[in-house]
N, C-alpha and C positions, 0 to 999 in steps of 0.2 A: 878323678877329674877327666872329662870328656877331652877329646883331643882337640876341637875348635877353640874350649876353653883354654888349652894349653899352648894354644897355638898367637890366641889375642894378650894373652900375658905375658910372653914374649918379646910381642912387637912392641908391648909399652913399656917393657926394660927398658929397649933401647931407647937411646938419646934420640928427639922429634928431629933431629937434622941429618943422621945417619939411617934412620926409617925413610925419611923424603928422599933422600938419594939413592935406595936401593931402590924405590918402587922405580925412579924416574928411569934408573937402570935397567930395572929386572920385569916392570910390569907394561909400563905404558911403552907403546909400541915408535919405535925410531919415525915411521912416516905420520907417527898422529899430530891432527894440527886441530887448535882447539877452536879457533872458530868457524871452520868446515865439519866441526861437531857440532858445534850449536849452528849454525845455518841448517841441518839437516834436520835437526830435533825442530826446530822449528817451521820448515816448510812442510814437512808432515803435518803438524798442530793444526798452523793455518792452512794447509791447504784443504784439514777436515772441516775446518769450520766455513770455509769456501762453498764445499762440496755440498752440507747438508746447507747453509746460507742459499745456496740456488736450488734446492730440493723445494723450498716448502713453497706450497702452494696456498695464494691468496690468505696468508697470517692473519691473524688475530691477535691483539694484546695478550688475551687469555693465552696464547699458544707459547708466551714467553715466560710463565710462572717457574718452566726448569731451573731458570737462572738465579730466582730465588731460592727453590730446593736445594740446586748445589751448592748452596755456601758451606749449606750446611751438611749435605752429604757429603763434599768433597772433603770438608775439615774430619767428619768424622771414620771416612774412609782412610784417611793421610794418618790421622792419629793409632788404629790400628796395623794399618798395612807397619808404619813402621814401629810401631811396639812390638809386633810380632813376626813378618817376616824379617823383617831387617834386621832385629835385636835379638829376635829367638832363638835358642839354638837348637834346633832340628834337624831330624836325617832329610827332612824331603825340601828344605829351604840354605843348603848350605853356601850355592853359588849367591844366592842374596844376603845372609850371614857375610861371606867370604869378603862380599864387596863393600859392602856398606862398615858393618861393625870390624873388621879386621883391616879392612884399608881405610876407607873414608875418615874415619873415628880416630883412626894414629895418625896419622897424614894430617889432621885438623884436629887440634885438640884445645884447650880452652885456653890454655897460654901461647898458641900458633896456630888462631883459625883463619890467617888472611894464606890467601894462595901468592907465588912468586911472580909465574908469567902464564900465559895462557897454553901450555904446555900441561899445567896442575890441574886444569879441566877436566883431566880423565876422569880426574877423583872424584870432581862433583857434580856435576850434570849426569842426568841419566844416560845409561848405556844408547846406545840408539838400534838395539835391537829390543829392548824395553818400550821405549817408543811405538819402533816399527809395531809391534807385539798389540799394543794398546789401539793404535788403529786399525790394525786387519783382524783383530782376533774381537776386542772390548767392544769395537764401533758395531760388524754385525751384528754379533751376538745380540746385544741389548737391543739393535734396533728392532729384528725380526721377536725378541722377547715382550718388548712395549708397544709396539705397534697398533698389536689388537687388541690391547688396554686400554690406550690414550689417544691413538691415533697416529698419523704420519709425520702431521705437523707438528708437535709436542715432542714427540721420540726425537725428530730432528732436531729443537733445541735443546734439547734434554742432552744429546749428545756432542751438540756446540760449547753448548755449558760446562760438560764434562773437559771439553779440549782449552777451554781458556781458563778451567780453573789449573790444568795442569801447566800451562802456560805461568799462568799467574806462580804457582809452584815453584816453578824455574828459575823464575825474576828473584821473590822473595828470597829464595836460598841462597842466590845467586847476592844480593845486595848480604845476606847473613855474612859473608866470605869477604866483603870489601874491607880496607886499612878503616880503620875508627873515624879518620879525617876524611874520607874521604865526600867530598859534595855531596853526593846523593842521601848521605845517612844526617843529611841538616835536619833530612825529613822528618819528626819524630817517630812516626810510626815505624819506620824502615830501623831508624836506630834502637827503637825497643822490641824490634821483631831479629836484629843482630844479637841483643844484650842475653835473650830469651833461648835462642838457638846457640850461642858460644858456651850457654851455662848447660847443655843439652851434652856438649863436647867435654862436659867432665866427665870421665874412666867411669869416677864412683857411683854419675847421677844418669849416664847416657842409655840405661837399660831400665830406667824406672819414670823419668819425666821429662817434659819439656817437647813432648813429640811430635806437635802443630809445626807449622811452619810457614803456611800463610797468616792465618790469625790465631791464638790460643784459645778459641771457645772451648772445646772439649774440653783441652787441659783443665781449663776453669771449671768445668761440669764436673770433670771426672777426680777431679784435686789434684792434678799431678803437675801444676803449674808451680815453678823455682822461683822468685826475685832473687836479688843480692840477700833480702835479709834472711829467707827460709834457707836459701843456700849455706850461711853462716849455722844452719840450727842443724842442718841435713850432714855437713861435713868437719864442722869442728872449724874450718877455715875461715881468712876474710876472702871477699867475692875476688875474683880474679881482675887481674887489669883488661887493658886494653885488647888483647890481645894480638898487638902488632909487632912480631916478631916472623916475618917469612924468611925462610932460607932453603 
């Protein structure tokens, strides 16, 4: 047994509330503050989609068809990135392993995936060197790659498109993590994009389904989409509650 492997079963011995208080201890740093985390992750986002928003010159409708593309490349990008790097376990992907599957995954798990206080943010927003990473490194890259494919104008939605679907990312996973009651999940779709993502946070099922996170199309495509009742067929169990237990 690989040592990652040995390391994530482990952390799901312990009890979900002596897991939470060691990271809050041992991991997340005494000055982090979780919404000067998310202000940052976000004024990056929007300030690219600023940037290439005053870039284009004299638009065309045609020049917004990226935004169609990414639904769907975004969802199919989302649903590998995290199959594999985040789930994999690999010598050259450990620090994404490390973070996601050995923290994020104990820390929230399908009978405690609400967070306590904005402090638990470590856990679930991206890094914001992840971020920072995506817009100095993803933004030129692609641009100077598409450019003289498609043009200026289109590379530039193309790449606005790319930043609001990771936006949109944030939000969605971000509502996945709300208390069961809470207003925002009246919303249906918000409450069956929690139901979808909480069944993603079982041990047994979190390495094989449920990988979308803004919409489930791939999972759909690819069959790797859980309800309550396939969940029942996959793990012998009934479907989890609510799971509103923070501590």
């Amino acid at each position: 047994m690989d040592v990652m492997k040995q390391e994530l079963e482990s952390n799901l011995k312990l009890d979900n509330s002596v897991f939470r208080n060691k990271i809050r201890s041992e991991k997340i740093p005494k000055y982090y503050f979780g919404p000067l985390h998310v202000l940052f992750n976000a004024a990056l986002l929007f300030g690219s989609i600023i940037f290439h928003a005053k870039s284009l010159q004299a638009p065309e409708l045609i020049h917004f068809t990226p935004f169609i593309i990414i639904i769907f490349l975004g969802n199919l990008a989302v649903f590998f990135i995290h199959k594999y790097p985040l789930h994999g376990r690999f010598k050259w992907n450990s620090y994404a392993y490390a973070n996601h599957t050995k923290t994020h995954h104990v820390f929230y798990t399908e009978e405690n995936v609400t967070w306590k206080d904005t402090r638990d943010w470590y856990t679930m927003f991206f890094p914001p060197e992840i971020v920072f990473a995506f817009i100095v490194l993803y933004h030129p890259i692609f641009y100077y790659l598409l450019k003289p494919v498609i043009g200026s104008n289109t590379t530039h939605t193309f790449l606005m498109a790319s930043s609001c679907y990771f936006i949109l990312y944030e939000i969605i996973h971000f509502t996945s993590h709300l208390p069961s009651k809470h207003p925002l999940l009246k919303i249906p779709f918000l409450r069956m994009m929690r139901r979808h993502h909480q069944i993603h946070h079982s041990p047994r099922l979190m390495g094989h389904y449920n990988f979308c996170i803004v919409f489930p199309l791939v999972d759909h495509l690819l069959g790797t989409f859980v309800d309550d009742n396939r969940y029942k067929v996959l793990t012998g169990k009934d479907a989890p509650g609510n799971g509103d237990t923070p501590n």
